[in-house]
C-alpha positions as CSV (number, residue, x, y, z in Angstrom):
1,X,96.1,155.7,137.7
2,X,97.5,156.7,141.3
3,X,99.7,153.4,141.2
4,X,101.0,154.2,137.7
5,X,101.6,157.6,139.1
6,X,103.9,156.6,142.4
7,X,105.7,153.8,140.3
8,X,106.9,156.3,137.6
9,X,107.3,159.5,139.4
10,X,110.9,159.6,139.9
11,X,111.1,159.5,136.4
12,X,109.6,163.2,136.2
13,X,111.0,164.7,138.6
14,X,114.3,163.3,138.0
15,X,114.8,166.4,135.0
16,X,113.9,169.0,137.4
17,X,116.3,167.8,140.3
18,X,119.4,167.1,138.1
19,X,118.6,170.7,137.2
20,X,118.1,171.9,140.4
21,X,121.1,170.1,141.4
22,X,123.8,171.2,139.0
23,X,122.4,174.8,138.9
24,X,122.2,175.8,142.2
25,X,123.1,173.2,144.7
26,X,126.5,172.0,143.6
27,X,127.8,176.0,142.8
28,X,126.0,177.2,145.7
29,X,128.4,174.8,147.9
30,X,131.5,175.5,145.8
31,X,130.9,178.8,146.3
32,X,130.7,178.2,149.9
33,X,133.9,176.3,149.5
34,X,135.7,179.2,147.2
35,X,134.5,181.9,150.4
36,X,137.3,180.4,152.5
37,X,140.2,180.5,149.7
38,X,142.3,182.3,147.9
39,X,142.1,181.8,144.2
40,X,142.0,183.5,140.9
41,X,140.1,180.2,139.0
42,X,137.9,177.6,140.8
43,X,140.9,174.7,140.1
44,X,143.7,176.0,141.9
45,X,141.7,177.7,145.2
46,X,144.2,177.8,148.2
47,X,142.5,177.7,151.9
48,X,143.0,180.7,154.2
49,X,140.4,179.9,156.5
50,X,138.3,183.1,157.1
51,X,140.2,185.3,156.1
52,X,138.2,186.5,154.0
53,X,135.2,187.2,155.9
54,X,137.6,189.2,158.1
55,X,138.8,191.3,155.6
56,X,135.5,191.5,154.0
57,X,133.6,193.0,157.2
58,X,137.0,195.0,157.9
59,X,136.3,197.0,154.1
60,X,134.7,200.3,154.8
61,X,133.2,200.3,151.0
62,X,131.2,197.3,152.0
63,X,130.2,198.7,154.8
64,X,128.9,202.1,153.7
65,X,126.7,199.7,150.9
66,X,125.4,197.9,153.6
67,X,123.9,200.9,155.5
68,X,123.1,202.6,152.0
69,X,121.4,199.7,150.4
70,X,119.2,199.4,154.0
71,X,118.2,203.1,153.3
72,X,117.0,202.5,150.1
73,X,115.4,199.7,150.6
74,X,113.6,200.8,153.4
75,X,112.8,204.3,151.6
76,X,111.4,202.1,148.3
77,X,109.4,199.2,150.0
78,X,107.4,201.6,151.9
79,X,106.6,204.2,149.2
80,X,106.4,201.4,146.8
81,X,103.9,199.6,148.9
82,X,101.8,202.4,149.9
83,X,101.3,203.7,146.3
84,X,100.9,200.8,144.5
85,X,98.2,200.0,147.0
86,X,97.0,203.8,146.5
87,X,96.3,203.0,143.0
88,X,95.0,199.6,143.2
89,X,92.3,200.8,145.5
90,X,91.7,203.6,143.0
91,X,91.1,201.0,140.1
92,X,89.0,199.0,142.1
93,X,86.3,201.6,142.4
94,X,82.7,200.8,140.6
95,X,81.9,202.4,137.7
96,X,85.6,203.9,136.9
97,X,85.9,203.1,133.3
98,X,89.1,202.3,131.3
99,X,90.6,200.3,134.2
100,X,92.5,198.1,132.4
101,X,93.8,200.5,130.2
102,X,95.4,201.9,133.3
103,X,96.4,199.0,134.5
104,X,98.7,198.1,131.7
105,X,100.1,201.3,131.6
106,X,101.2,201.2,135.0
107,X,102.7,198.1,134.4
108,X,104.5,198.2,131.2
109,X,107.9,199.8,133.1
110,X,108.1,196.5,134.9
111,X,108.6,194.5,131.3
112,X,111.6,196.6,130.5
113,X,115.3,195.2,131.8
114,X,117.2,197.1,134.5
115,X,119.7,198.3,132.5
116,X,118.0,199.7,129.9
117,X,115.8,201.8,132.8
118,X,118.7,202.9,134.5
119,X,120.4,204.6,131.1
120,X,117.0,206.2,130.1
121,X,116.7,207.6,133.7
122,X,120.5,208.7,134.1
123,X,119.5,210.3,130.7
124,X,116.4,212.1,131.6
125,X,117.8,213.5,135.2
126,X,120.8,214.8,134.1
127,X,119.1,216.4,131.2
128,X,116.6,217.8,133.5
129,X,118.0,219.1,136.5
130,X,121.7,219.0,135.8
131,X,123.3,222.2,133.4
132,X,125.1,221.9,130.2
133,X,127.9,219.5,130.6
134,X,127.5,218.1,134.2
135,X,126.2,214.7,135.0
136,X,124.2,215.0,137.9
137,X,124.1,211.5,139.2
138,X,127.8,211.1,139.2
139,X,128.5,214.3,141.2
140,X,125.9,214.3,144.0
141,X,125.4,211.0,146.1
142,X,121.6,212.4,146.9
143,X,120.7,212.8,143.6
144,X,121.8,209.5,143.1
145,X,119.9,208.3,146.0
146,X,116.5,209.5,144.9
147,X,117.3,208.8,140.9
148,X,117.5,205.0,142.2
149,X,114.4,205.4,143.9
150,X,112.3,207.2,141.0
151,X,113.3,204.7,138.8
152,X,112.3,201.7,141.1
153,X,109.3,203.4,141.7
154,X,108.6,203.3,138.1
155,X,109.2,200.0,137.7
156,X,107.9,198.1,140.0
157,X,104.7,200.1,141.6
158,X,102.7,198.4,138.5
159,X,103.6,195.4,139.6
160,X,102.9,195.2,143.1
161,X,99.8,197.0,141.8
162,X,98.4,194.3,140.0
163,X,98.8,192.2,142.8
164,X,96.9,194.5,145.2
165,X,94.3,194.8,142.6
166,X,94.0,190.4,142.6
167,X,93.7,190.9,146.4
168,X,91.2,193.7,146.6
169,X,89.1,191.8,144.4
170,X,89.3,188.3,146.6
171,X,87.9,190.1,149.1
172,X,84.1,188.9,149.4
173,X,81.7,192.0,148.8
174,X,79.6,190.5,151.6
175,X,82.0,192.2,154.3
176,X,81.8,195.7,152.5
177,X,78.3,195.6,152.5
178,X,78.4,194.6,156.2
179,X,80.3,197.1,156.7
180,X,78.6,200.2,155.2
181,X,75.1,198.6,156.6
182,X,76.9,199.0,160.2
183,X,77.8,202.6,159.0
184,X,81.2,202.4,158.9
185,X,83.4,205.2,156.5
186,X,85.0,204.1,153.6
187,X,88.4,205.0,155.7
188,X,87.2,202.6,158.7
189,X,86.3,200.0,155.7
190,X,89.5,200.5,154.8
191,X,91.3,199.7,157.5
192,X,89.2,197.4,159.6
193,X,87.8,194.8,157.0
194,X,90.1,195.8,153.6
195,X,93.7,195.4,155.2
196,X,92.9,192.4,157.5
197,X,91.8,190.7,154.7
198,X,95.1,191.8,152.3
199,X,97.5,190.6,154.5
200,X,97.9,187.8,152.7
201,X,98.5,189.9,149.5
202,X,100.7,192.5,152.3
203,X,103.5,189.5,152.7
204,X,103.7,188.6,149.3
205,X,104.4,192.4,148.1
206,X,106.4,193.0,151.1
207,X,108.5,189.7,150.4
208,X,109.3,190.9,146.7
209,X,110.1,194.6,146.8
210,X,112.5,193.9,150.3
211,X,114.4,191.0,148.8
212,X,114.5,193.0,145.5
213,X,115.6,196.3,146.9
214,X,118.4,194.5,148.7
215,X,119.5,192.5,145.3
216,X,119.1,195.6,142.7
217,X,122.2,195.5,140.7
218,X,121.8,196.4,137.0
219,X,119.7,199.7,137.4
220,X,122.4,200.7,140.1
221,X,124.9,199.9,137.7
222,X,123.5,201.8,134.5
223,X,122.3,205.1,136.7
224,X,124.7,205.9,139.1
225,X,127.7,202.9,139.1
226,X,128.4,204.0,142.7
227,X,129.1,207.2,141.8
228,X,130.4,209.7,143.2
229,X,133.2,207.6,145.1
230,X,131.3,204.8,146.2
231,X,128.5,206.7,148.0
232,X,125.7,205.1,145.7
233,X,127.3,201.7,145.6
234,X,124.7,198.9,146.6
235,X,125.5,195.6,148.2
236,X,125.2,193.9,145.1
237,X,127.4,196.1,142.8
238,X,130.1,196.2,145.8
239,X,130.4,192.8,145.6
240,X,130.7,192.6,141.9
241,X,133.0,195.7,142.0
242,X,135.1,193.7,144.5
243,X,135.4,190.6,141.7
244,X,136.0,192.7,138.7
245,X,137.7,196.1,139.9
246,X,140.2,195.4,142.3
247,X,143.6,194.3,142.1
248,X,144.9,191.1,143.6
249,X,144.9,188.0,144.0
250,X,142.8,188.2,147.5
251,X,139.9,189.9,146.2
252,X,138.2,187.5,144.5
253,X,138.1,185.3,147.9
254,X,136.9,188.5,149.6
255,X,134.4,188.8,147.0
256,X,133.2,185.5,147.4
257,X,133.1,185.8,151.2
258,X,130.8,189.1,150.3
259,X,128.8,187.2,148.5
260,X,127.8,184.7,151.0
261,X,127.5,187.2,153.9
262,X,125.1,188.8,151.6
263,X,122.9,186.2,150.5
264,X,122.9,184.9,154.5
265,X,121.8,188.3,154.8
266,X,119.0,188.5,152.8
267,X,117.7,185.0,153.3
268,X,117.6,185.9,156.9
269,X,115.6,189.9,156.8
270,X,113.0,188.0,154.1
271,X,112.7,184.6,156.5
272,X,112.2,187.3,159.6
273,X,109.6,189.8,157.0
274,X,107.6,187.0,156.2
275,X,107.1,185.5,159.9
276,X,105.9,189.0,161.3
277,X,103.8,189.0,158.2
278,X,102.6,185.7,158.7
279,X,101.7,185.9,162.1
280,X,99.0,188.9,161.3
281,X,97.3,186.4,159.2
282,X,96.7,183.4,161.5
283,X,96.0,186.8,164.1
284,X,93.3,187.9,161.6
């Protein structure tokens, strides 16, 4: 069986890698490529060297999404993190009944799409708190700011929930019980056999919601759209704004050059995220 296995195994992965291959690698490089040209369509891209990446650095709009999009993700991983870890420790508890029923609802937000969320909120908060007439969202950058972040709070703090719960659970009862028998409180149980134990769980949730505060696109796009001028305009909707709003003929090169700087930047904050993560475990 294992020799019939290592003969024939490049027959089954083959599928995956041609996939692999012409969906990512192949316009992953061409988009590489496109970063240092000029072009309206891929065929007829003209070199400028970096250009782009000058200009793209150089655009004030992209830099005030930058610093906006590290607020907001900064503001949302921690209170995302902390509650969702607040309620999974809640749940956890013996002899709470209907846990499961709370469970799923916390986490039925996360099964509905971005932009659906971020037209139910925009509806909501301007209903709410705005008068007659006025949209909220689209007049005040702070009330855009915290709209983004109620919403992703709402969607994804059943999520990371669920995971917190899986990781609670792992955690053998023998150490609790060691724990209380040495007459520790449940706040020193907490934090000095619970949390060493979770930081496995700690890197994964701390892996998702950064990368995912740094990519969020549609909900920004349904609640605010960067309103008002720009001041709620993520990394991600800057750069498709860039593509599809502006003018020229050297914006779509700019764009793409946005693009890469982006995704060099986020592979490089999760890479850091999940070393310093990492490196409590093998501590532990």
């Amino acid at each position: 069986m294992v020799k019939e296995i290592k003969r024939w195994w490049p027959l089954f992965v083959l599928p995956t890698a041609l996939s692999f291959l012409l969906g990512f690698v192949i316009p992953f490089a061409q988009g590489l490529y496109l970063s240092f040209c000029e072009f309206i369509t891929v065929g007829n891209a003209k070199f400028v060297g970096i250009r782009n990446y000058v200009d793209a650095i150089a655009d004030t709009q992209f830099t005030s999404s930058f610093f906006f999009t590290v607020a907001f993700t900064i503001v949302s991983v921690v209170l995302i993190n902390v509650i969702a870890l607040a309620i999974a420790q809640a749940l956890t508890r013996k002899g709470l009944r209907g846990t499961n029923i709370f469970r799923t609802v916390f986490f039925m937000p996360n099964l509905i799409g971005g932009i659906i969320l971020g037209y139910i909120w925009q509806i909501l908060i301007n209903c709410l708190l705005a008068n007659a007439g006025q949209q909220l969202l689209a007049l005040d950058s702070n009330a855009g700011f915290w709209g983004l972040i109620v919403l992703t709070l709402w969607q994804q703090i059943g999520y990371m929930m669920i995971i917190y719960v899986a990781g609670l659970q792992s955690i053998p009862s023998d150490y609790i019980e060691a724990a209380k028998v040495d007459g520790a409180t449940a706040w020193q149980t907490f934090w000095k056999v619970k949390i060493p134990n979770l930081m496995p769980t700690i890197t994964i949730c701390l892996f998702l919601t950064l990368t995912n505060g740094f990519k969020l696109f549609d909900q920004n796009l349904a609640l605010t759209g960067g309103e008002p001028a720009h001041s709620t305009e993520m990394l991600a909707l800057n750069i498709y704004n860039t593509f599809y709003t502006r003018s020229g003929i050297k914006w779509m090169g700019i764009g793409q050059a946005k693009a890469v700087i982006f995704c060099i930047l986020v592979v490089v904050i999760a890479l850091v995220q999940l070393r310093a993560t990492q490196s409590k475990e093998v501590e532990q």
